[in-house]
C-alpha positions as CSV (number, residue, x, y, z in Angstrom):
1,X,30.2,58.3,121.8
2,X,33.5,57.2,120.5
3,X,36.7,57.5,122.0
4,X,39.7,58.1,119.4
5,X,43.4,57.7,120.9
6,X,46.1,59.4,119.2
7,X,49.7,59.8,119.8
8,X,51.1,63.1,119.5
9,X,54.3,61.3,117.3
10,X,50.8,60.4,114.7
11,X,50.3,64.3,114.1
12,X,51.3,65.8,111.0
13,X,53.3,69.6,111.0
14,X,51.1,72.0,109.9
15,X,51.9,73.5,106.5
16,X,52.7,77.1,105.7
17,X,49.6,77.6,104.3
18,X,47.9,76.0,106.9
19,X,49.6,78.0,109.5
20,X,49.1,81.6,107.1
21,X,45.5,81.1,107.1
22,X,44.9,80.1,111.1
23,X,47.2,84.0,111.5
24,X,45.0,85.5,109.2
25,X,41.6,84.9,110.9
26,X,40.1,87.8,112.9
27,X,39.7,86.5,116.8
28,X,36.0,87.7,115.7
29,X,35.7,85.2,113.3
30,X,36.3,82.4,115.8
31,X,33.1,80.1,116.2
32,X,33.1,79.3,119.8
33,X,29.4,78.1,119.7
34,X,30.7,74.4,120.6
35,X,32.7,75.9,124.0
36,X,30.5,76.4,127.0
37,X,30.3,79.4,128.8
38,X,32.6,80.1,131.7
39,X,31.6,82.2,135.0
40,X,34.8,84.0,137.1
41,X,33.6,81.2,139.7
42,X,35.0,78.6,137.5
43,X,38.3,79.8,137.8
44,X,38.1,80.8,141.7
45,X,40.5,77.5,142.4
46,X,42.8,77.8,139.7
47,X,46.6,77.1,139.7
48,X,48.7,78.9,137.0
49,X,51.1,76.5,136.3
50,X,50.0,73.4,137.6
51,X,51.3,71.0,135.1
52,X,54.1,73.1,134.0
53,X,57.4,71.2,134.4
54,X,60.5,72.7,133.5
55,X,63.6,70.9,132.0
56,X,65.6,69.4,135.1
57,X,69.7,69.4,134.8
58,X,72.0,67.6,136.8
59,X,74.9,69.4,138.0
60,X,77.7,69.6,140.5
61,X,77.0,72.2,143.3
62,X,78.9,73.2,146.4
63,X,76.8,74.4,149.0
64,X,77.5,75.2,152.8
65,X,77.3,72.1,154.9
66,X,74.5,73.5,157.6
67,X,72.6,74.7,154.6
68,X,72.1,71.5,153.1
69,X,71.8,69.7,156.6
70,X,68.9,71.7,157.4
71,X,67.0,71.1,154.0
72,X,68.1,67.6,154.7
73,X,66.7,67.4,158.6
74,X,63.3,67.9,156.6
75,X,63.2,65.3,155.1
76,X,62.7,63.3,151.8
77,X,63.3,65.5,148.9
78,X,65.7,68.1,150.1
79,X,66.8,68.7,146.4
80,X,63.5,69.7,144.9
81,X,63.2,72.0,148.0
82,X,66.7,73.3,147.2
83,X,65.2,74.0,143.9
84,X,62.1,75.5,144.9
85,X,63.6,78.0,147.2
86,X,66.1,79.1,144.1
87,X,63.4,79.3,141.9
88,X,61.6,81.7,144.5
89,X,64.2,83.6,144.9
90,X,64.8,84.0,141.1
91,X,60.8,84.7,140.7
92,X,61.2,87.7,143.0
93,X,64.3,88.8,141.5
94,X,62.4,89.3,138.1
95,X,59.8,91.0,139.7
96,X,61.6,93.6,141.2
97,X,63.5,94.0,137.8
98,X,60.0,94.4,136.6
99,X,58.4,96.3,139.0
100,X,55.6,93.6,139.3
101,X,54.4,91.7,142.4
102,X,55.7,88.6,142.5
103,X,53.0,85.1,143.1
104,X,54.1,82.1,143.4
């Protein structure tokens, strides 16, 4: 077997034509005969968003000084924990708005 490395930067934009015909095939038209089958097993130890890292922004915030002591008292990397609990909190936000259950 050979390997072949490739940068993303390498890859050429698909054309419009290119990208007309790939919305114009019929998901029955698909050959998967080269993908292995899967069994719901396989997926038993997912993670949805494992490798998803969002766009980070600095900025100025004034928080209450017990607040950030206590994420601080925990230890190394009070800010991403500060960041998780706001994203939590947003996460379940939306899902009220939504009327969906929220997982994170």
């Amino acid at each position: 077997m050979t390997k072949v490395f490739f940068k993303s930067s390498d890859a050429k934009p698909w054309t419009a034509e290119e990208l007309q015909r790939l919305q114009n095939i019929r998901d029955e038209d698909i050959d998967y005969s080269d993908i292995p089958p899967t069994d719901p097993k396989d997926w038993e130890n997912a993670i949805r968003g494992k490798f998803y890292r969002p766009v980070k922004k600095s900025v100025s915030l004034r928080i209450d000084a017990d607040v950030l002591n206590w994420f601080k008292l925990q230890g190394k990397g009070y800010q991403t924990r500060i960041n998780q609990t706001l994203r939590e909190a947003m996460l379940r936000q939306i899902a009220q708005k939504n009327g969906t259950p929220s997982s994170f």
